[in-house]
BALOBA-1460 file (C-alpha; in Angstrom, 3 decimals):
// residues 324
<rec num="1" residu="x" x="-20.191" y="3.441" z="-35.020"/>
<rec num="2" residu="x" x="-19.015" y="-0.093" z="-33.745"/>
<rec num="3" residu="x" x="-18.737" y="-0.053" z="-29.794"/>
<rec num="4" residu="x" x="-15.409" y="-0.569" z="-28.307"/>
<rec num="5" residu="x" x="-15.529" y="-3.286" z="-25.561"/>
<rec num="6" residu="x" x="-13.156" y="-2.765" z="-22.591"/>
<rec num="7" residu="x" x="-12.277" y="-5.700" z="-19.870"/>
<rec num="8" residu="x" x="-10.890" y="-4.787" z="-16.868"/>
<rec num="9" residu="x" x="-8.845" y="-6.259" z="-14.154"/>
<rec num="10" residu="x" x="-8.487" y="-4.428" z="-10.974"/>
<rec num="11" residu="x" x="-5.870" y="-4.691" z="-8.134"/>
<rec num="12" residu="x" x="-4.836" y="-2.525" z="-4.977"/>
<rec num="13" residu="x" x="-1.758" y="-1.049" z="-7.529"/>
<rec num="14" residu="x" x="-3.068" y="-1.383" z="-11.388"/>
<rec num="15" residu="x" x="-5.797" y="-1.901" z="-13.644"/>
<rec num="16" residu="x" x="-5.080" y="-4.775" z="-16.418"/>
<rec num="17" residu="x" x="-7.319" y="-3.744" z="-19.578"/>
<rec num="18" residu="x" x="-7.978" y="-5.810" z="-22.863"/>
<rec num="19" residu="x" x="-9.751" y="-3.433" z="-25.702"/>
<rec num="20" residu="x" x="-11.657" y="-5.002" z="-28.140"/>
<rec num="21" residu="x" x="-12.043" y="-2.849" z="-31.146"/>
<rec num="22" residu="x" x="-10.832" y="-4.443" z="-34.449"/>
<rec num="23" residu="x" x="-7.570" y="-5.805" z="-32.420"/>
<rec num="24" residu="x" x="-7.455" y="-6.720" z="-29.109"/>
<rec num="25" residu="x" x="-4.881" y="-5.284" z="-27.502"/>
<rec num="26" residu="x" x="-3.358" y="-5.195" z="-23.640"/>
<rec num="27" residu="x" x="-2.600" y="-2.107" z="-21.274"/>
<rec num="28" residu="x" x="-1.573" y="-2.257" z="-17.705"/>
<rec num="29" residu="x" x="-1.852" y="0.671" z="-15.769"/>
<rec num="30" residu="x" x="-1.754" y="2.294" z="-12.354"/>
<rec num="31" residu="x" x="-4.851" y="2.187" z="-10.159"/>
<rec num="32" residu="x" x="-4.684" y="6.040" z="-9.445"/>
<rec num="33" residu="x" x="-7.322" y="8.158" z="-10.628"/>
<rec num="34" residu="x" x="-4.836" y="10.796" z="-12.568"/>
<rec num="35" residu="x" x="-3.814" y="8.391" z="-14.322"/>
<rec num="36" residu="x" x="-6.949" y="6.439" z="-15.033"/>
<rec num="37" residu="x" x="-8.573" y="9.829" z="-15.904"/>
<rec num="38" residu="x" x="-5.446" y="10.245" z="-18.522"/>
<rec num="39" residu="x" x="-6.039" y="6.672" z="-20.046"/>
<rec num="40" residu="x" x="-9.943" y="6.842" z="-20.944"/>
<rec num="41" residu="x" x="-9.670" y="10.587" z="-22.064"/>
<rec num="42" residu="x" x="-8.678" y="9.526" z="-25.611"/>
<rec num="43" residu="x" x="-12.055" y="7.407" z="-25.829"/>
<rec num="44" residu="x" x="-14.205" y="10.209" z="-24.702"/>
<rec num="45" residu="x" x="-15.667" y="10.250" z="-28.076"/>
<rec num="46" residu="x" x="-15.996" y="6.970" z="-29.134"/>
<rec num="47" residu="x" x="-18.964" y="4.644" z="-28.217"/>
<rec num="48" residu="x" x="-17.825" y="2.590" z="-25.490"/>
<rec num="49" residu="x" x="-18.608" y="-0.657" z="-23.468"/>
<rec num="50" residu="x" x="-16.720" y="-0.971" z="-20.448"/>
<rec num="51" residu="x" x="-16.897" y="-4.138" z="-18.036"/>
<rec num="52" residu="x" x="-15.297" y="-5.024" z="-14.387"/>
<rec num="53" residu="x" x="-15.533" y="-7.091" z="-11.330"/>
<rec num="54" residu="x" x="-16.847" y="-5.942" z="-7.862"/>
<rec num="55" residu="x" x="-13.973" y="-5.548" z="-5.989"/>
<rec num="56" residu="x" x="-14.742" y="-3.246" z="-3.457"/>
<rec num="57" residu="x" x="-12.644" y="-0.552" z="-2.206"/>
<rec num="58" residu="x" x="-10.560" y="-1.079" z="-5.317"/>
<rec num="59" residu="x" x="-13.335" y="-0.063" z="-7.881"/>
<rec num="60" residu="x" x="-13.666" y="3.104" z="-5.951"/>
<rec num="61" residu="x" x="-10.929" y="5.560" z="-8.091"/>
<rec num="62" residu="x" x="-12.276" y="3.843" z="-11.613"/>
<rec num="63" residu="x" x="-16.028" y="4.992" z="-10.654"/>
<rec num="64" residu="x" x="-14.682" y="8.583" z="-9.553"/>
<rec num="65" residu="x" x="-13.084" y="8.698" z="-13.042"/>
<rec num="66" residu="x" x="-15.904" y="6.739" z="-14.847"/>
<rec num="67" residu="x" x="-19.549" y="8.825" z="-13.332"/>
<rec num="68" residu="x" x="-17.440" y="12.189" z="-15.653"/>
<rec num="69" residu="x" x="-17.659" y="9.864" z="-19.193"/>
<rec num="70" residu="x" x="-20.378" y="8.864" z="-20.798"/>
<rec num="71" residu="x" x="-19.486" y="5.379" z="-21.485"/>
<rec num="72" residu="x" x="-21.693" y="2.301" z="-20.676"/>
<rec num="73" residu="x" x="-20.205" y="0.608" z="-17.674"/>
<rec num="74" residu="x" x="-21.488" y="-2.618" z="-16.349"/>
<rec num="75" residu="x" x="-19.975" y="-4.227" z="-12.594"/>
<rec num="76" residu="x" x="-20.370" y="-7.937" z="-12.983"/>
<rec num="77" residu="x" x="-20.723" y="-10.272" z="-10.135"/>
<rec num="78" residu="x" x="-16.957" y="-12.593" z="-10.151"/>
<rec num="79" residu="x" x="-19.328" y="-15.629" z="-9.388"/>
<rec num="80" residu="x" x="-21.359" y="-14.872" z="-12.655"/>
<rec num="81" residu="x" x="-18.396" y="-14.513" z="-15.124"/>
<rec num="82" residu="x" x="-16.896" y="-17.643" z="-13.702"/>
<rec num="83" residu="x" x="-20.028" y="-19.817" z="-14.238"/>
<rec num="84" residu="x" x="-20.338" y="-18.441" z="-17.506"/>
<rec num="85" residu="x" x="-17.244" y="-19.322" z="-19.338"/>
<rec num="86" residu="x" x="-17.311" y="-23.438" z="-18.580"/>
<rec num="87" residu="x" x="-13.778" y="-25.275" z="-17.938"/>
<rec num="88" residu="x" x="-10.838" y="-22.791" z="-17.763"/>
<rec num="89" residu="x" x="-7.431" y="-23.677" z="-17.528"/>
<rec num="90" residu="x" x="-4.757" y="-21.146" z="-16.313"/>
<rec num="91" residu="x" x="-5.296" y="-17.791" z="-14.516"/>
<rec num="92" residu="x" x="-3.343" y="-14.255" z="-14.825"/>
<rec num="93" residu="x" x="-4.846" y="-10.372" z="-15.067"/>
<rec num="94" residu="x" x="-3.997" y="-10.293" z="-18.983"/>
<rec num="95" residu="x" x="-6.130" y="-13.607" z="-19.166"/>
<rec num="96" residu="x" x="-9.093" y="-12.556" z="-16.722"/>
<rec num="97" residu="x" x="-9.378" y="-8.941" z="-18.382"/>
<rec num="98" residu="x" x="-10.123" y="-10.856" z="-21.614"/>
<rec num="99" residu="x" x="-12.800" y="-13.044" z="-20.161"/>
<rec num="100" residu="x" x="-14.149" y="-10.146" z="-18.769"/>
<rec num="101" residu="x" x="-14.128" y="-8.203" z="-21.752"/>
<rec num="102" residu="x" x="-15.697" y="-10.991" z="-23.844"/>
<rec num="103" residu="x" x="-18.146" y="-11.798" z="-20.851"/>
<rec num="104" residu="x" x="-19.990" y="-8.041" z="-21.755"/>
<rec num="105" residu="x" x="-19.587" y="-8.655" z="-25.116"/>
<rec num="106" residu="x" x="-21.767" y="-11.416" z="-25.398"/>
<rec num="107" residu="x" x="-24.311" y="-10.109" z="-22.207"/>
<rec num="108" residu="x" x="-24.450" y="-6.210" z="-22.092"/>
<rec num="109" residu="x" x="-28.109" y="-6.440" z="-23.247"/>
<rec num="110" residu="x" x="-28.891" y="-8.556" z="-20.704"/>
<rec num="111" residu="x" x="-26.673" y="-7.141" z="-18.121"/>
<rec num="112" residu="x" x="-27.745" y="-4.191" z="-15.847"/>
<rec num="113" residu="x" x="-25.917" y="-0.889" z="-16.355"/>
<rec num="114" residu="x" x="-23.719" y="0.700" z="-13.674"/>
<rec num="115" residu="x" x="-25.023" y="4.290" z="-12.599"/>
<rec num="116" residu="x" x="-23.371" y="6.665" z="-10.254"/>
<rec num="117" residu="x" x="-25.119" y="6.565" z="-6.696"/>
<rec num="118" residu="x" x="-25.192" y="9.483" z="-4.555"/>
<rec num="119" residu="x" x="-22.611" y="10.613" z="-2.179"/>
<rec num="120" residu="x" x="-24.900" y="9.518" z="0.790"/>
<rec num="121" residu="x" x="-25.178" y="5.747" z="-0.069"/>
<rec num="122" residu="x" x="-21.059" y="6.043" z="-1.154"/>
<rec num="123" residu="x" x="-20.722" y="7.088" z="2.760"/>
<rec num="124" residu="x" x="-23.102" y="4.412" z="3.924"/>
<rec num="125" residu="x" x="-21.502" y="1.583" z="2.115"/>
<rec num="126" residu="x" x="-18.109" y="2.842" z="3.170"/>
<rec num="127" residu="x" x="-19.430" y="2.542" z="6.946"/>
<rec num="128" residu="x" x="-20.718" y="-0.718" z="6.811"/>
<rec num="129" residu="x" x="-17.748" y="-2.651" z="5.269"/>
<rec num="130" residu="x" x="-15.536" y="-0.771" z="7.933"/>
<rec num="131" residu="x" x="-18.173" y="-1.621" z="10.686"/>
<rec num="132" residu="x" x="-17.806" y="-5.491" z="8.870"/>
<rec num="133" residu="x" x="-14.706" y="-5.451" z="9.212"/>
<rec num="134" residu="x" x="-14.468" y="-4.524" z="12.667"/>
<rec num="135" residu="x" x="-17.041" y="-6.936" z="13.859"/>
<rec num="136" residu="x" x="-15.417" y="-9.765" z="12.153"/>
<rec num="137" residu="x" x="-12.301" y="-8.590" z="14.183"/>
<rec num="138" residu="x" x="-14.095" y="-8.415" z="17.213"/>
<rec num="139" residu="x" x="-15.220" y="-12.386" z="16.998"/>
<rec num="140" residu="x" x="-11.383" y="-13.140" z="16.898"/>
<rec num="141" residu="x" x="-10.552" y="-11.525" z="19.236"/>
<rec num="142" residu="x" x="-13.188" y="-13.449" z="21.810"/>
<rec num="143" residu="x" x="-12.030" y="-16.367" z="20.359"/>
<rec num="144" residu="x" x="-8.832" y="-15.901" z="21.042"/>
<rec num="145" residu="x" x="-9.776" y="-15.291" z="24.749"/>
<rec num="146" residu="x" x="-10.765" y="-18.805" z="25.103"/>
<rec num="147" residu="x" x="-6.874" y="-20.423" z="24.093"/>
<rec num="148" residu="x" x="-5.369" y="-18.071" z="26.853"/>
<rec num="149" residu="x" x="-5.976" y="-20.339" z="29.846"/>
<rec num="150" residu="x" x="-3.488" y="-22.579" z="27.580"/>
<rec num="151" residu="x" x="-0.997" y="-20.416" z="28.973"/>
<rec num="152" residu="x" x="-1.828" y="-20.498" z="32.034"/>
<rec num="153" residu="x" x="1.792" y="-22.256" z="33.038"/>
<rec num="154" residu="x" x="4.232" y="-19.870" z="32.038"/>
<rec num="155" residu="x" x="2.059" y="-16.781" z="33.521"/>
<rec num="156" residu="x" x="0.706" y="-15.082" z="30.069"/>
<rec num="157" residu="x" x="-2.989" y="-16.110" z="30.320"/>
<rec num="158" residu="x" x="-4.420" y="-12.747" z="32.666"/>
<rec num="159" residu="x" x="-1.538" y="-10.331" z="30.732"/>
<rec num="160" residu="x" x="-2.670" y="-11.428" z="27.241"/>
<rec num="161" residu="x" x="-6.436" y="-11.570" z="28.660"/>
<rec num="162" residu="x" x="-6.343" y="-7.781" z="29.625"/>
<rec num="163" residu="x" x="-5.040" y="-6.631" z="26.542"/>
<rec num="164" residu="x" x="-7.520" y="-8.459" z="24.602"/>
<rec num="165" residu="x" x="-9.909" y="-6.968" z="26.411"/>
<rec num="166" residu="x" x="-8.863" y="-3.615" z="25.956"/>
<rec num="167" residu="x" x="-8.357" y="-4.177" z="22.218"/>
<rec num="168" residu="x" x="-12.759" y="-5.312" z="22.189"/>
<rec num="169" residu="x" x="-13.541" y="-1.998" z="24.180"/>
<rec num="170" residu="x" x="-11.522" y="-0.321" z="21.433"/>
<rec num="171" residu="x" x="-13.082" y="-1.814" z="18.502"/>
<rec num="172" residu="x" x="-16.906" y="-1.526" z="20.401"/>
<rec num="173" residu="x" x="-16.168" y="2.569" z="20.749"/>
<rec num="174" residu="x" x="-15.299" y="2.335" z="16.751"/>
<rec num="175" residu="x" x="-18.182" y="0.235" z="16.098"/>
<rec num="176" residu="x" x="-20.496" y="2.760" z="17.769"/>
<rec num="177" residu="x" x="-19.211" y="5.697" z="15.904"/>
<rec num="178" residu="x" x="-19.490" y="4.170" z="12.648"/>
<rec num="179" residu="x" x="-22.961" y="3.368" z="13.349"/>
<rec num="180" residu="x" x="-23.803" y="6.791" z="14.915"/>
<rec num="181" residu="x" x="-22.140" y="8.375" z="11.637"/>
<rec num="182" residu="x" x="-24.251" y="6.221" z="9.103"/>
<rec num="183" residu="x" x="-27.176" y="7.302" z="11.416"/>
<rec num="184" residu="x" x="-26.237" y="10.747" z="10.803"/>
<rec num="185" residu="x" x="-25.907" y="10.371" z="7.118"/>
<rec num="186" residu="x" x="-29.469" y="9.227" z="6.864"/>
<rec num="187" residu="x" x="-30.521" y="11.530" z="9.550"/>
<rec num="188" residu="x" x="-29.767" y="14.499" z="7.336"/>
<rec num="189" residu="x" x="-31.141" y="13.388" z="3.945"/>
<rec num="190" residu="x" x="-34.637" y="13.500" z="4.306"/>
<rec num="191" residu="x" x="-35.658" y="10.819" z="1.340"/>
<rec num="192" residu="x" x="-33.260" y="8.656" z="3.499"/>
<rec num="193" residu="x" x="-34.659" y="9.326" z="6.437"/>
<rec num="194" residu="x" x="-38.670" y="8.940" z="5.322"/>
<rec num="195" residu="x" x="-37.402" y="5.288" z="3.739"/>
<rec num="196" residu="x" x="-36.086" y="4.228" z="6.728"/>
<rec num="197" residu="x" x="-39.167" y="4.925" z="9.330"/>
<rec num="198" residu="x" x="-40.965" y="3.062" z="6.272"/>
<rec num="199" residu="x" x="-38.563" y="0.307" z="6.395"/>
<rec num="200" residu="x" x="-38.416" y="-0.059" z="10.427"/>
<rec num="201" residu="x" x="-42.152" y="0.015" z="10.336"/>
<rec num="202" residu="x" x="-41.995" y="-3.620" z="9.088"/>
<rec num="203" residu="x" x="-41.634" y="-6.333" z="12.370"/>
<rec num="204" residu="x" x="-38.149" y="-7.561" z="12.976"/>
<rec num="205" residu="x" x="-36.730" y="-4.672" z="10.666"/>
<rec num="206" residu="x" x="-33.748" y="-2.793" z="12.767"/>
<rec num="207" residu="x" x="-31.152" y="-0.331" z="12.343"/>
<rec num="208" residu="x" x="-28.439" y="-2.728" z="10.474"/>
<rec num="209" residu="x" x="-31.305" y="-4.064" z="8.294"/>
<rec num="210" residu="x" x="-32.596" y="-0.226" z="7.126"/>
<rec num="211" residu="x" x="-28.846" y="0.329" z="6.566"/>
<rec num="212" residu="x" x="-28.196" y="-2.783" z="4.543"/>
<rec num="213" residu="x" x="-31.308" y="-2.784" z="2.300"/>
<rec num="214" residu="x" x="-30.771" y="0.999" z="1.665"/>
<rec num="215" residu="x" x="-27.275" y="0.493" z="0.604"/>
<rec num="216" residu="x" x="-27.551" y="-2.782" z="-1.283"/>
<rec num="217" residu="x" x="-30.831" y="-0.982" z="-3.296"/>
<rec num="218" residu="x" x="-29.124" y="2.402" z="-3.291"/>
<rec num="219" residu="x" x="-32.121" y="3.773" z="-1.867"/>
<rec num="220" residu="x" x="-34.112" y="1.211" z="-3.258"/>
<rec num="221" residu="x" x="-33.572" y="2.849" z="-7.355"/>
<rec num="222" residu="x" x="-31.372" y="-0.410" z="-8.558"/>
<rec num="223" residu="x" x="-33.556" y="-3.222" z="-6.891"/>
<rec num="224" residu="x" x="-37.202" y="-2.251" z="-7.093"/>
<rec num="225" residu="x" x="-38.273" y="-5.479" z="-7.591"/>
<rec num="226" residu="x" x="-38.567" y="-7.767" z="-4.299"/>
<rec num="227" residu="x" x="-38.941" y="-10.849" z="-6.029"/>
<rec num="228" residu="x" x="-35.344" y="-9.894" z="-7.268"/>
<rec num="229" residu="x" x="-34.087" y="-8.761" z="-4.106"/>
<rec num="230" residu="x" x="-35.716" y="-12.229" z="-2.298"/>
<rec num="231" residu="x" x="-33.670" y="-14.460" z="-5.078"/>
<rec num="232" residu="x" x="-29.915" y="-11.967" z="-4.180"/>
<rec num="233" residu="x" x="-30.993" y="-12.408" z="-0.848"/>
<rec num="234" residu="x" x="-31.125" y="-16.665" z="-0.987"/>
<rec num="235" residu="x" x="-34.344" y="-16.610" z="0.591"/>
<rec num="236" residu="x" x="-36.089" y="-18.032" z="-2.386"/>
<rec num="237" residu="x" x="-36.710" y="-21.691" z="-2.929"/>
<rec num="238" residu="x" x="-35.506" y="-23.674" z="-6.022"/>
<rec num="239" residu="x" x="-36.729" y="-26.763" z="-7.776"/>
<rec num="240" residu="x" x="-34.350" y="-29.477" z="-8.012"/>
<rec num="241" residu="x" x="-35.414" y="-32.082" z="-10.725"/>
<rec num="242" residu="x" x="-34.531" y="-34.159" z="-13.450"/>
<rec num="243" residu="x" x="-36.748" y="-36.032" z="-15.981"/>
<rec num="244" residu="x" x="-39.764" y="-37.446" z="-14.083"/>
<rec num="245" residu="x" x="-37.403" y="-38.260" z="-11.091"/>
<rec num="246" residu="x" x="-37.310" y="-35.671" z="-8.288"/>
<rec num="247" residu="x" x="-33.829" y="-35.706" z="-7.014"/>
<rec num="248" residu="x" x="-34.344" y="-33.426" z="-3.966"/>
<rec num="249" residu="x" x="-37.085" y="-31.159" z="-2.130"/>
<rec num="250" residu="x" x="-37.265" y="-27.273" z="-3.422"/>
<rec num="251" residu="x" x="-34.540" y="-25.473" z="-1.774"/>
<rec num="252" residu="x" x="-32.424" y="-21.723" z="-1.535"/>
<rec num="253" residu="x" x="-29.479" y="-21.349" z="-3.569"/>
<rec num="254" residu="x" x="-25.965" y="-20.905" z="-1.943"/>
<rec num="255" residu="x" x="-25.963" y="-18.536" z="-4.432"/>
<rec num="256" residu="x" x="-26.965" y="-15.441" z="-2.391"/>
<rec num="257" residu="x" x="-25.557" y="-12.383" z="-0.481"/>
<rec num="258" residu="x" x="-24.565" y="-14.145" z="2.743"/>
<rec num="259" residu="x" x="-24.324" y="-10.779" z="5.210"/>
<rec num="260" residu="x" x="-27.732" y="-9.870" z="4.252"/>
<rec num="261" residu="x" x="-29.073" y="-13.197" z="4.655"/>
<rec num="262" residu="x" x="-28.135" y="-13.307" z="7.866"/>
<rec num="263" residu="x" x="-28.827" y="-10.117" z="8.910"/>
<rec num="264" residu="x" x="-32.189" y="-11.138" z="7.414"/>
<rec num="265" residu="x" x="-32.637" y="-14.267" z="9.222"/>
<rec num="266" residu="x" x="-31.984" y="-12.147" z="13.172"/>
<rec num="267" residu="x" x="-34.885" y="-10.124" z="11.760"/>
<rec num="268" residu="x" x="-37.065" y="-13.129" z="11.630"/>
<rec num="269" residu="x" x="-36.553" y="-14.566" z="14.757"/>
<rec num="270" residu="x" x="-37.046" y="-11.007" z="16.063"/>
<rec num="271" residu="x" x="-39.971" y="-10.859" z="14.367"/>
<rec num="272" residu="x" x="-41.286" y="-14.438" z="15.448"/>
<rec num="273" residu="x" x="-40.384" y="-13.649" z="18.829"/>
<rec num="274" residu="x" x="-42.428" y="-10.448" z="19.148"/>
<rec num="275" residu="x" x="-46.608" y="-9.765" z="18.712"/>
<rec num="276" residu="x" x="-47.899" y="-9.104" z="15.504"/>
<rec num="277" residu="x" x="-48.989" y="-11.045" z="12.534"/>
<rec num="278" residu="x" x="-45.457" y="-12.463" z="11.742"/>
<rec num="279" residu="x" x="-45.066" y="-14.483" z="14.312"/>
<rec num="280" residu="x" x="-48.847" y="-15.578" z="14.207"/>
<rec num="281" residu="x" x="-48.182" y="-16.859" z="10.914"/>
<rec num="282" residu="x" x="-45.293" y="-18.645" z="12.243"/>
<rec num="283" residu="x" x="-47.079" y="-20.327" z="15.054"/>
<rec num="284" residu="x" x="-49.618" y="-21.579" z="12.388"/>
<rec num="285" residu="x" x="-47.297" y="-23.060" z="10.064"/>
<rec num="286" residu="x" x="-45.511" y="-24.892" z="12.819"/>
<rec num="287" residu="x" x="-48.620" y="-26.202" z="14.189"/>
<rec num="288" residu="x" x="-49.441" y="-27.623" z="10.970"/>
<rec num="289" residu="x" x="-46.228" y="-29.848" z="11.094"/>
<rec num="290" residu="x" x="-43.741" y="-27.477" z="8.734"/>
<rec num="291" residu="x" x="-40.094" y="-27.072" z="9.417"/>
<rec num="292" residu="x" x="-39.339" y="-24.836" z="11.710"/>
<rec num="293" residu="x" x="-36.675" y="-23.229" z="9.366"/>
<rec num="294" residu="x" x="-38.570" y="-23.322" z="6.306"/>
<rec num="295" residu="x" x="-40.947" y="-21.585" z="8.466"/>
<rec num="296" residu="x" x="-38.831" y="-18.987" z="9.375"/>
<rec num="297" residu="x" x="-37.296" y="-18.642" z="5.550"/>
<rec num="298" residu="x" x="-40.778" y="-17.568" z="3.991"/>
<rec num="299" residu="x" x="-40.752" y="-15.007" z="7.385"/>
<rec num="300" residu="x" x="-37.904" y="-13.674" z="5.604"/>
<rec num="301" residu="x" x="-39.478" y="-13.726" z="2.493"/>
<rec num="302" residu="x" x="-42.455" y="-11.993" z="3.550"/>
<rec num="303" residu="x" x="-40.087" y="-9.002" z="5.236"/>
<rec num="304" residu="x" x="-38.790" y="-8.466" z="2.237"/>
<rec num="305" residu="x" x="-42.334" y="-8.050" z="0.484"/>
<rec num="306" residu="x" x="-43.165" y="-5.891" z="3.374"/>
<rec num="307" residu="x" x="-40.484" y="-3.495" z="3.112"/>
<rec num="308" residu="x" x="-40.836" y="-2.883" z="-0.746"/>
<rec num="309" residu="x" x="-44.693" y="-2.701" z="0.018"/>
<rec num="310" residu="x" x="-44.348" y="0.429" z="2.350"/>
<rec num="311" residu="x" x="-41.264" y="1.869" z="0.290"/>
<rec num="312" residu="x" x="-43.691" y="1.901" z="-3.057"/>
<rec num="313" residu="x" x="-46.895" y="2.478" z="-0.996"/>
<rec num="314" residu="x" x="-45.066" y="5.242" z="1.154"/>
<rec num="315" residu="x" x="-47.223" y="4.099" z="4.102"/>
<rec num="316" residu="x" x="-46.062" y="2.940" z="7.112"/>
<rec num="317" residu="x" x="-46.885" y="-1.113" z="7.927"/>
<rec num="318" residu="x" x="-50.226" y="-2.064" z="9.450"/>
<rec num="319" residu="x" x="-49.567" y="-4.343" z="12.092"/>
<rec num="320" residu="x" x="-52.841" y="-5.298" z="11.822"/>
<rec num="321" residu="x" x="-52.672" y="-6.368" z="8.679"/>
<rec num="322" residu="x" x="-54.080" y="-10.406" z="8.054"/>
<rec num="323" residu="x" x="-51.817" y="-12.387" z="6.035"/>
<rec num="324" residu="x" x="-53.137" y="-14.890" z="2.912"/>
């Protein structure tokens, strides 16, 4: 039976779908999971590929729908299908569920497969884009607070101050129940719980670190690999060269998850800062004349190593432990 390849196109209000069977043919319907449900119900039998973006909390009714079928689904990165199909001209949903549908067409073999996590990661990547999103309010707002002395003439600056002020408590009380809530999550699911004294074991590892790396792994069952994780995180360096001529020193993609990198990065100078063989190996590698932030992006590198070292080992780190 030939497989029937499905592109899809998600928005807030609908899903644009191309279907690639013997025809290609359009549909446009509502993002609501009654509907959705309806829609894929006549393909329940049929061998089927399907392919989207990551789009965060818009994906979320199409995977309640999707985890009851047993279809192949694949979530492609909107980076990758956009370096893959060259110069483009033109842009709609009819247009981008085609390229998306010819995108798995050609890659599904080499593409990894979209599973169902479990309810416990759902919740704790929920919580962290909320807690995101809060936090990138919060820097607004205490940037804001600095343009208020412009209006210091006509008697707004203290009014507008206070308010703002109030607003940041506000958002700090939300921030700390989000966090208390994804501790409670992992608090009460015990292979959770054992993963993150593992993780937290490692120097410079933290709360917001255990919580990212357990969400962006799914409890570390999709990235198992930390050579793989090192590359999504843009910690690893990259040859730059052409011919005989080297056009530039090795460096990290742009490429990368930018949150975790930087969440990454505070580990490492919490690391460097504190006593154990980290920052040892830090002190060494400066003293021999390397840049201080090269320096600090192999720290990062070796955290990683670390934490996928204890998770497979199920062993806590040994600070003691002499690095190569």
């Amino acid at each position: 039976m030939k497989n029937i390849i499905i592109g899809i196109d998600i928005s807030s209000k609908t899903l644009d779908i191309c279907i690639k069977n013997e025809t290609v043919s359009y549909f446009s319907i509502e993002n609501k999971v009654p509907v959705i449900k309806r829609f894929f119900k006549s393909y329940s039998e049929e061998k089927v590929i399907i392919a989207m973006e990551n789009t965060g909390r818009y994906n979320w009714n199409l995977f309640e729908v999707l985890e009851k079928f047993d279809f192949k689904v694949y979530v492609i990165s909107a980076l990758h299908i956009k370096k893959s199909i060259g110069l483009v001209r033109g842009k709609n949903d009819k247009i981008d569920a085609l390229r998306i549908c010819n995108f798995i067409e050609k890659n599904h073999q080499e593409s990894r497969e979209w599973k169902p996590c479990s309810c416990s990661i759902k919740k704790i990547k929920i919580l962290l884009t909320e807690r995101a999103s809060r936090i990138k309010i919060k820097k607004q707002l205490i940037v804001q607070q600095h343009d208020y002395k412009l209006m210091k003439s006509i008697g707004l600056d203290k009014h507008l101050k206070d308010l703002n002020i109030k607003l940041l408590r506000d958002i700090d009380v939300q921030i700390k129940i989000i966090e208390n809530d994804i501790e409670n999550i992992i608090q009460n699911q015990e292979s959770l719980n054992q993963k993150q004294k593992l993780i937290k074991s490692v120097p410079g590892v933290g709360q917001v670190l255990s919580w990212t790396l357990l969400s962006k792994t799914e409890g570390f069952t999709t990235i198992t690999d930390p050579r793989k994780m090192a590359c999504y995180s843009g910690v690893v360096p990259f040859d730059f060269q052409s011919g005989t001529s080297l056009k530039r020193r090795p460096g990290v993609s742009m490429l990368a998850d930018k949150n975790l990198k930087t969440i990454l990065h505070l580990a490492a100078m919490s690391a460097v800062r504190s006593d154990n063989d980290l920052k040892t190996y830090y002190i060494r590698k400066v003293d021999e004349g390397k840049n201080k932030m090269s320096v600090l992006n192999a720290v990062r590198n070796k955290i990683i190593h670390r934490v996928f070292a204890v998770i497979k080992n199920q062993i806590p780190y040994q600070k003691d432990l002499v690095l190569s």
